[in-house]
Rosetta silent file (secondary structure, phi, psi, omega in degrees, C-alpha in Angstrom):
SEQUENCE: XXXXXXXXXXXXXXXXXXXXXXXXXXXXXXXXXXXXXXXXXXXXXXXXXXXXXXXXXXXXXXXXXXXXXXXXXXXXXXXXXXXXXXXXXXXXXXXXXXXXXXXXXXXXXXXXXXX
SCORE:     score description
SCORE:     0.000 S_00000001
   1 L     0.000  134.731 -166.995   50.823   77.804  145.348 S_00000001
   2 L   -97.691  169.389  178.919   50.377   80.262  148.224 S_00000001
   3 H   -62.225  -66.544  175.473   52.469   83.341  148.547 S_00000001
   4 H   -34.732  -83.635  178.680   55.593   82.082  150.823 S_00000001
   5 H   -20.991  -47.599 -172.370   56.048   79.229  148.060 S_00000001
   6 H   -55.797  -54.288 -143.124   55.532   81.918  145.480 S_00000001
   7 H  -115.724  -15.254  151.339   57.956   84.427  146.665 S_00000001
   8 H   -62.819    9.714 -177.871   60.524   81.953  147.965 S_00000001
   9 H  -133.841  -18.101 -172.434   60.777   80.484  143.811 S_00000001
  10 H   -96.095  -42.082 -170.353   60.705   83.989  142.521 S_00000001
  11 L  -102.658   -9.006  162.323   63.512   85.285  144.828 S_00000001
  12 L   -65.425  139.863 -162.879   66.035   82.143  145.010 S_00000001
  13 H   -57.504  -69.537 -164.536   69.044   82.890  142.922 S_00000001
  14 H   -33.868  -43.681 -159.207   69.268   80.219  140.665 S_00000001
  15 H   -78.513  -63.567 -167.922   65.127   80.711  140.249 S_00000001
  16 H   -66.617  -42.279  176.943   65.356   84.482  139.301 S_00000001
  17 H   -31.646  -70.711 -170.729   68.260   83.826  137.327 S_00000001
  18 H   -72.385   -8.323 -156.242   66.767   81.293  135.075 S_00000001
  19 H  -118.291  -52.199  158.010   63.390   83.402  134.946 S_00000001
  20 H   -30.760  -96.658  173.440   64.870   86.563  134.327 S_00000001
  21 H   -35.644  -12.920  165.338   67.050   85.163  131.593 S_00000001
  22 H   -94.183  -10.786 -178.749   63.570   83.319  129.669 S_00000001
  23 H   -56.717  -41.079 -179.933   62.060   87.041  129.401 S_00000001
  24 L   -71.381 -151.857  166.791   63.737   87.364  126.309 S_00000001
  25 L   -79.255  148.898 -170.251   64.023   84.670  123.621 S_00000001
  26 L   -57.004  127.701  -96.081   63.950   81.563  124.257 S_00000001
  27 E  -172.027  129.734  166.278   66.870   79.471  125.700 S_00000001
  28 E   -73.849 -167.685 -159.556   67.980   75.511  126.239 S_00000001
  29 H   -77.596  -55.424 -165.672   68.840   74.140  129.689 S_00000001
  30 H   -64.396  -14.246 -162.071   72.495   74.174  128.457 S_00000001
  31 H   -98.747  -38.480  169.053   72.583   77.502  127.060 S_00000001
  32 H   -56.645  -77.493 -168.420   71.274   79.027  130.646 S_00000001
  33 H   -76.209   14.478  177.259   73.425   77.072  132.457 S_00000001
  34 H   -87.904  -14.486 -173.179   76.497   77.469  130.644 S_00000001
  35 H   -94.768  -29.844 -167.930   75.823   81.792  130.602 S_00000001
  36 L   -85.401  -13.956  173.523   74.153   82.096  133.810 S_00000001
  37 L    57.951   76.185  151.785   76.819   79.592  135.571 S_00000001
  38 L  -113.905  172.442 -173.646   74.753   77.107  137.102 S_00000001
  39 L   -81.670  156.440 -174.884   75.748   73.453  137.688 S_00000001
  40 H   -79.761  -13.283 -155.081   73.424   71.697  134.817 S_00000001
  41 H   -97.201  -81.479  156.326   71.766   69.316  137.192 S_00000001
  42 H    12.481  -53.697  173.082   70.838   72.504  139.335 S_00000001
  43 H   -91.182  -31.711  175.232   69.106   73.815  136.399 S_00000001
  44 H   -62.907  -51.519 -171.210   67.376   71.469  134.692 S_00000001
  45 H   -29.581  -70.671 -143.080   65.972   71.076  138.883 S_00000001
  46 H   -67.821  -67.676 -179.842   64.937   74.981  138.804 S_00000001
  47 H   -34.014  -78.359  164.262   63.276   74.249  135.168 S_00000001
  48 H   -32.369  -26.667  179.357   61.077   71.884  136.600 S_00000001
  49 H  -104.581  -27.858  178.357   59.446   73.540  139.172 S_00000001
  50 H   -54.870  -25.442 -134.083   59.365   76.834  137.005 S_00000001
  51 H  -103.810  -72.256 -159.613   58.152   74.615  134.455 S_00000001
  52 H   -83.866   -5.486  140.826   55.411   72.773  136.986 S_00000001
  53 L   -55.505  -12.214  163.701   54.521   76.295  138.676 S_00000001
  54 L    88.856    2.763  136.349   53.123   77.426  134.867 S_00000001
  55 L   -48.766   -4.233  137.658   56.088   80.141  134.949 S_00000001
  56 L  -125.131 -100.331  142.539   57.877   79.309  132.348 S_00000001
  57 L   158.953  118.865  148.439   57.052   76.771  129.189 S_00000001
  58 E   -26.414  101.244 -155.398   58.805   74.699  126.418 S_00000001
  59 E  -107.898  -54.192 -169.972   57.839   77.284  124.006 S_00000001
  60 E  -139.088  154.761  159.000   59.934   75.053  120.965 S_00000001
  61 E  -115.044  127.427  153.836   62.341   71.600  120.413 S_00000001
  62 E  -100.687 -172.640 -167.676   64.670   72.279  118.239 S_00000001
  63 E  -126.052  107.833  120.572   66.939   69.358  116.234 S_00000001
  64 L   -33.748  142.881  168.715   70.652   69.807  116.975 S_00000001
  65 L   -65.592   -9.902  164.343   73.343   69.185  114.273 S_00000001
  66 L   -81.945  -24.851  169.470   74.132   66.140  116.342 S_00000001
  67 L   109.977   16.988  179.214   69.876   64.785  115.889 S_00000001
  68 L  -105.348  152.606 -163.601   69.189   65.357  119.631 S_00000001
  69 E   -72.098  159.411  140.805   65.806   67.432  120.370 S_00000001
  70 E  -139.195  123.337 -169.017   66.439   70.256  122.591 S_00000001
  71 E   -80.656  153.803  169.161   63.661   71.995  124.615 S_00000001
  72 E   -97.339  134.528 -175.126   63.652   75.331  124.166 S_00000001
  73 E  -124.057  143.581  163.822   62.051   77.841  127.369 S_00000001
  74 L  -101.380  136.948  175.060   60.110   80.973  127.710 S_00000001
  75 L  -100.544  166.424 -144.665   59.082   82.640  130.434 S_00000001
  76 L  -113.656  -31.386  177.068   55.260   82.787  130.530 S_00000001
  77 E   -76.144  148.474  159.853   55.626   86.200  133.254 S_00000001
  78 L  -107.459  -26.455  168.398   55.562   89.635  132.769 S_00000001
  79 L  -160.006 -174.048 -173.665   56.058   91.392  136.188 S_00000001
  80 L  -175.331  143.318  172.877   55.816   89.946  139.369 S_00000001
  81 L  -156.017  170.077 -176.315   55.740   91.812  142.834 S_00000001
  82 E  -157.141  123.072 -175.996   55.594   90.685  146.339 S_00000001
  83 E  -138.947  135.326  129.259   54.411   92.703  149.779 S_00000001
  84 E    -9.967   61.028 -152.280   54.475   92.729  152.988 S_00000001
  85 E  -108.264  171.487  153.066   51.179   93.292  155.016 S_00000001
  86 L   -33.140  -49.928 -154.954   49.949   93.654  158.341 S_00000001
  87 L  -169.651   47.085  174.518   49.506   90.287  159.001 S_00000001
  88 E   146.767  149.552  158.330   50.553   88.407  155.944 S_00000001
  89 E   -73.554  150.087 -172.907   52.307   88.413  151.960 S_00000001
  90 E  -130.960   97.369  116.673   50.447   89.051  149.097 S_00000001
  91 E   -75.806  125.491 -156.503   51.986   87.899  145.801 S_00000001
  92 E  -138.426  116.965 -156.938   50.940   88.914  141.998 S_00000001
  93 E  -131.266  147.079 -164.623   52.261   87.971  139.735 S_00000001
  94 E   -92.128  142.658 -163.284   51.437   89.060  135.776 S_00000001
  95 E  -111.474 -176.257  163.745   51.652   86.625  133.023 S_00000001
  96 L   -65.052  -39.687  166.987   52.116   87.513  129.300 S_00000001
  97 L   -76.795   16.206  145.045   48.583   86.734  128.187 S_00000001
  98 L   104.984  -27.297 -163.774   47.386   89.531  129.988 S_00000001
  99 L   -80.684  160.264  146.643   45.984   86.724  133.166 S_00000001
 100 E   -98.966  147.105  151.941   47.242   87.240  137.254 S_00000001
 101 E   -96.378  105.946  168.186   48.166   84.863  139.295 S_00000001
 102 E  -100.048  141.258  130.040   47.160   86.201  143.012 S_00000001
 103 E  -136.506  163.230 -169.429   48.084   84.633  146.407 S_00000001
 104 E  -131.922  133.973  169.898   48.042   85.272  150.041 S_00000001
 105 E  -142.955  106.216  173.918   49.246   84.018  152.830 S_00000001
 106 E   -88.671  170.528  166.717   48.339   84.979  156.327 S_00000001
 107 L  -109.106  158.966  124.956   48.729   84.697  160.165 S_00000001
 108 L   -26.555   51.087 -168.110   46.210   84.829  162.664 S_00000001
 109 H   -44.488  -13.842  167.769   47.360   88.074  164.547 S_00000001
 110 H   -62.797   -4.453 -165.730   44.660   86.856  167.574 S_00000001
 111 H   -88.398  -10.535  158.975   47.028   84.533  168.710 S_00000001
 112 H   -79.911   17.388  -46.825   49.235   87.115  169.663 S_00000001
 113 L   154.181  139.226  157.596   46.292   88.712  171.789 S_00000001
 114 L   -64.730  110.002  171.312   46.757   88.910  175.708 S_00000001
 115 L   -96.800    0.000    0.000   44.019   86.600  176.919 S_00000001
């Protein structure tokens, strides 16, 4: 995932919400979106890409008193920052086990060039 991609899923509300709100202990789909007040389809979406970006994880299923599984999610980050450069973003973002995830994504600044 390159930095625009990066820092556009880190800074959409719904995204930050839900990411924010797995730093702690871990949390169903239903339990976000009934405290964080997203629509459930909306969240379960947001799960999924957090989920297929390695930023959060199905850390447990629990067993309801009704017998239906429920995943439980964690987020997998620890900080996260995102800059501005001359001539492109740089996002790095820190997981819990200590790894980074870097990316970059530049422009060509010759193409603004007089010729």
């Amino acid at each position: 995932m390159h930095a625009l991609e990066t820092s556009k899923l880190l800074t959409e509300e719904y995204s930050a919400k839900i990411l924010l709100a797995l730093m702690g202990r871990p949390k169903s789909a239903l339990e976000l979106s009934d405290k964080l007040d997203i629509p459930i389809a909306a969240c379960y979406r947001k799960i999924n890409l957090l989920e297929s970006a390695g930023l959060i994880c199905c850390e447990e299923r629990k067993l309801t008193r009704a017998g239906k599984r429920v995943n439980m999610y964690k987020a997998r980050v620890k900080s996260a920052s995102i800059a501005m450069e001359r001539n492109g973003i740089r996002a790095r973002i820190e997981m819990i086990d200590g790894t980074f995830i870097d990316s970059d994504y530049c422009i060509d600044m010759d193409i603004f060039a007089e010729s």
